[in-house]
C-alpha positions, 0 to 999 in steps of 0.5 A, spaced: 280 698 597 278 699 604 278 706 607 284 709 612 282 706 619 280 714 621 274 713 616 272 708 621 271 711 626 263 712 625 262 705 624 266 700 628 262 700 633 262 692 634 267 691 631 271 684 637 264 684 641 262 678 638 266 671 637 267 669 630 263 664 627 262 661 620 257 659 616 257 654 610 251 654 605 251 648 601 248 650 595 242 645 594 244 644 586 247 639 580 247 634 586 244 628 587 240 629 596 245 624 597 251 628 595 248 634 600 247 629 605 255 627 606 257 634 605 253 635 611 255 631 616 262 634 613 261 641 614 257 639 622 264 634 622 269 640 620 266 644 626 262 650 623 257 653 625 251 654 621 249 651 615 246 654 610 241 652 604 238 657 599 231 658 596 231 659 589 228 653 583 234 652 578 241 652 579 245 659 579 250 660 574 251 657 566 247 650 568 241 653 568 237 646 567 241 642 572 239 639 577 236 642 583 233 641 590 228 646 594 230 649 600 227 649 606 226 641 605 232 640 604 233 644 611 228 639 614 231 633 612 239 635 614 236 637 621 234 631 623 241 628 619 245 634 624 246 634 632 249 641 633 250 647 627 244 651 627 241 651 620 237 656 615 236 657 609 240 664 606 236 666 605 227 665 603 224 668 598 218 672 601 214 672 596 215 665 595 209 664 601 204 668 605 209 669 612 204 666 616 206 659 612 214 661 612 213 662 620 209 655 621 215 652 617 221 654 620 218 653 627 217 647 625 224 646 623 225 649 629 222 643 633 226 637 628 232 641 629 232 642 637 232 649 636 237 650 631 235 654 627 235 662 623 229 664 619 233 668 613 229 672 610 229 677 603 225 680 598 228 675 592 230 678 585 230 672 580 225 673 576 224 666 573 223 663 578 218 668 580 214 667 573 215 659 572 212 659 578 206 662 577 208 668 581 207 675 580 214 679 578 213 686 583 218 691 581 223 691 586 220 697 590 214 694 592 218 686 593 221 690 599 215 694 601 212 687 601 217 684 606 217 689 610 209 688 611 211 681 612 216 681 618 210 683 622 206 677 621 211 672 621 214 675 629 206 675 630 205 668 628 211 666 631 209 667 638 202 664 637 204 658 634 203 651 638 207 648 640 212 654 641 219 656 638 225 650 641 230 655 640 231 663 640 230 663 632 234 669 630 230 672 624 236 674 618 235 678 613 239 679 606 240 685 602 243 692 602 238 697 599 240 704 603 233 707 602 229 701 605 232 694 606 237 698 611 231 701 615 228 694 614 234 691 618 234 696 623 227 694 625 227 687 625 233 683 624 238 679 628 243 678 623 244 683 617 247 678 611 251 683 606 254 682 599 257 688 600 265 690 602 270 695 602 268 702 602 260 700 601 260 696 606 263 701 611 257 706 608 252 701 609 253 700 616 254 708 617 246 708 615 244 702 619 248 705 625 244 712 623 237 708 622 238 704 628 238 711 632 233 713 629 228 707 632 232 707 638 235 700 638 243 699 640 245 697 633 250 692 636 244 688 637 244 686 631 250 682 627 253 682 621 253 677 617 258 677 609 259 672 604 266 670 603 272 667 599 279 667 599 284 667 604 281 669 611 288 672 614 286 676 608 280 677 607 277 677 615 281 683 618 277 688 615 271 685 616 273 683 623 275 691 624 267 693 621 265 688 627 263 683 622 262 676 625 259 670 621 262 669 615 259 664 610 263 660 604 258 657 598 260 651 594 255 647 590 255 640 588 256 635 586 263 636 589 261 640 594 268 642 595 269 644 603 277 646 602 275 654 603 271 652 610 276 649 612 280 655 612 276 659 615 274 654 620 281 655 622 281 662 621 276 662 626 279 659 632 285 662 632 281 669 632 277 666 638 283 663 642 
């Protein structure tokens, strides 16, 4: 349930600045790259504004032995199948490669896309995938500790690497611990990608105000970004009164089911107009 708007008070500091935007991850598994790449071009047809992919080795769900495609090659051959929606993939695993690495490759997206492109960033949880590929497995304390050594060397990278950046490439960071990932995000992200919602999510952005002011960063800088479903006349007013502005829809192959974008598509342009 979502608290009395005077719970608010403290939070809704964003709350209309931003326009609304919607993002569409389409999840790289059970399908074949061709099926990917239709619902592509249908998702840059549709008119949204991020498409996403994700960073894990094996399908999510019950199928876990299904089919499946990495991430961030599958983001560089979509960049150069789509002209406008930015493109990231939501979001890449940090331990998966050293941040130098993860920077030369979304810039190098970067330059295939036009400047498109978001670098998502998170500390993983799938422990799968980590072991069968021959990662180490940290506790879930030291994997955020790691990232938040990692965002440096990427930042650090970033502005070395030549050829430079095309576009601005907003560094977007995913998860929701109160101690540390918030402080993380505070810091270092443009856009925070939250599962969280209702009661939370207001607590959440209270802390991430608070850490913002402990750093002296406007916390309006930052946007906010949730995972959604459903109906959006629904599901969108509350998020848009917390100053949420990207929303994202997931659907998976092989069908990749886009009536759910559609509607928050709409959604979104008559929230615009």
């Amino acid at each position: 349930m979502w608290p009395m708007v005077e719970c608010l008070s403290d939070v809704r500091w964003a709350a209309f600045v931003r326009p609304v935007r919607i993002g569409v991850q389409l999840a790289p598994q059970r399908a074949e790259y061709g099926d990917i790449r239709r619902a592509a071009g249908e998702v840059e047809a549709l008119g949204a504004d991020a498409l996403f992919t994700w960073d894990h080795f094996f399908p999510l769900g019950k199928d876990a032995e299904g089919k499946h495609f990495e991430g961030w090659t599958v983001l560089a051959a979509l960049a150069e199948q789509t002209a406008r929606v930015e493109l990231g993939v939501l979001v890449s695993c940090n331990s998966y490669r050293n941040p130098e690495l993860l920077a030369d490759m979304a810039r190098t997206v970067d330059h295939i896309s036009g400047g498109r492109v978001i670098l998502g960033v998170g500390a993983g949880f799938k422990e799968r995938e980590f072991v069968e590929y021959g990662y180490e497995f940290p506790s879930p304390g030291r994997r955020v500790a790691e990232l938040a050594g990692a965002l440096p060397r990427i930042k650090k990278r970033l502005g070395v690497l030549n050829p430079p950046l095309v576009g601005r490439m907003p560094i977007l960071i995913a998860g929701g611990g109160e101690q540390k990932m918030l402080r993380i995000v505070a810091e270092h992200a443009d856009i925070w990608n939250t599962f969280a919602e209702g009661e939370d999510l207001v607590r959440k952005l209270g802390l991430l105000k608070k850490y913002c002011a402990e750093i002296g960063r406007d916390p309006s800088s930052i946007e906010y970004s949730v995972h959604v479903g459903g109906d959006p006349r629904e599901a969108g007013p509350p998020l848009r009164e917390l100053g949420v502005s990207l929303f994202t829809t997931s659907t998976s192959g092989p069908d990749y089911d886009l009536e759910t974008a559609r509607q928050w598509i709409a959604w979104r342009d008559e929230q615009n107009a």
